[in-house]
C-alpha positions as semicolon CSV with decimal commas, in nm:
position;residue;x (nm);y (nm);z (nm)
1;X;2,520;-4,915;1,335
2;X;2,235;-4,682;1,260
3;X;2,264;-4,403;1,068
4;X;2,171;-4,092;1,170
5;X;2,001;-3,783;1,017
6;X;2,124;-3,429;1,007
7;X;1,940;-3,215;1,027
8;X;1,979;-2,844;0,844
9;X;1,839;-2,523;0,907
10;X;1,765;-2,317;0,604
11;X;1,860;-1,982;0,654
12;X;1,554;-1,766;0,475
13;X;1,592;-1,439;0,439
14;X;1,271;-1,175;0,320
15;X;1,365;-0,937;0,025
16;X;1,227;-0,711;-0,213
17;X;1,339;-0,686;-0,537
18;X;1,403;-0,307;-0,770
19;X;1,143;-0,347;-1,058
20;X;1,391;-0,164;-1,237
21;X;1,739;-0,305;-1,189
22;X;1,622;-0,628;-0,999
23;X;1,859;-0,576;-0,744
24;X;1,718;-0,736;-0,441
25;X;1,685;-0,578;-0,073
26;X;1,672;-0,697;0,258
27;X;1,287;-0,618;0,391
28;X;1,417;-0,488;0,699
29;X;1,653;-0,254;0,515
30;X;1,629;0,107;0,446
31;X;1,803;0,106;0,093
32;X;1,450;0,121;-0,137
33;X;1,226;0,336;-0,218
34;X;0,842;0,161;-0,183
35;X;0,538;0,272;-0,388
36;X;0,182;0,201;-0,211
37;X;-0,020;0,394;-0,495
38;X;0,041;0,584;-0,789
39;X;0,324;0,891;-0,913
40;X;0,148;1,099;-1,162
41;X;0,245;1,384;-1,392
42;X;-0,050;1,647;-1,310
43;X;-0,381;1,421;-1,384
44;X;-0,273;1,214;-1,638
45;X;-0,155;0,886;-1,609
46;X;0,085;0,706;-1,390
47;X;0,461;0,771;-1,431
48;X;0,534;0,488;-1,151
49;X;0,312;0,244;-0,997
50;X;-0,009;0,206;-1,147
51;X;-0,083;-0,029;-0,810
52;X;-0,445;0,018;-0,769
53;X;-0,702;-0,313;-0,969
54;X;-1,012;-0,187;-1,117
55;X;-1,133;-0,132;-0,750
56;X;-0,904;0,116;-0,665
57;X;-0,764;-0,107;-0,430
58;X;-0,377;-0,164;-0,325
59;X;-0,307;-0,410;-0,566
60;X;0,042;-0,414;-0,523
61;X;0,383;-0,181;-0,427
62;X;0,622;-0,078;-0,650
63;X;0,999;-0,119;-0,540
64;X;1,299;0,093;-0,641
65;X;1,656;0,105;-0,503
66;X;1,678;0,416;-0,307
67;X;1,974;0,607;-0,396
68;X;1,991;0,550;-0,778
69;X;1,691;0,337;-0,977
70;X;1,408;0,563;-0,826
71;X;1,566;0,858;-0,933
72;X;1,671;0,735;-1,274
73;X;1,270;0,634;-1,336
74;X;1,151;0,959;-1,242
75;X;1,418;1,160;-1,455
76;X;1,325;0,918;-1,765
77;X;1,007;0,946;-1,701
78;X;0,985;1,330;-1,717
79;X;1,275;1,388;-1,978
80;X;1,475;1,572;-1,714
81;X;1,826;1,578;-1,676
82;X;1,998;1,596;-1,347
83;X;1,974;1,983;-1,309
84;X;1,607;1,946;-1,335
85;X;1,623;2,140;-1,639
86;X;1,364;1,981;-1,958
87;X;1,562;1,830;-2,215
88;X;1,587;2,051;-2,560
């Protein structure tokens, strides 16, 4: 009797994932935040990002979870607690 093959689909699935928890997202979703260039404190520096080469081309996108990573970045970032007051 011949044997025969099954055959199996792979189910693939696209996803980002949070740079800063790692938590990965459906690309279809609308649960993350997505950086195409740069968030900067006045002139200086990038807080987030930094996604342009030497070029200042779109190098690449920064990816946060929407509800809680992004905002935890930018309030470390700028020493701000939750009340948007500066830290002492």
């Amino acid at each position: 009797m011949k044997e025969e093959k099954k055959l199996y689909k792979s189910l693939v699935t696209e996803c980002v994932e949070c740079e800063f928890c790692k938590k990965q997202h459906l690309i279809d979703s609308k649960d993350y935040i997505a950086v195409y260039g740069n968030i900067c404190e006045g002139m200086h520096g990038g807080l987030i990002g930094n996604n342009f080469d030497e070029n200042k081309r779109l190098a690449r996108i920064s990816i946060f979870c929407k509800k809680t990573c992004f905002f935890q970045v930018i309030n470390n970032m700028l020493d701000i607690k939750i009340t948007g007051d500066k830290k002492a």
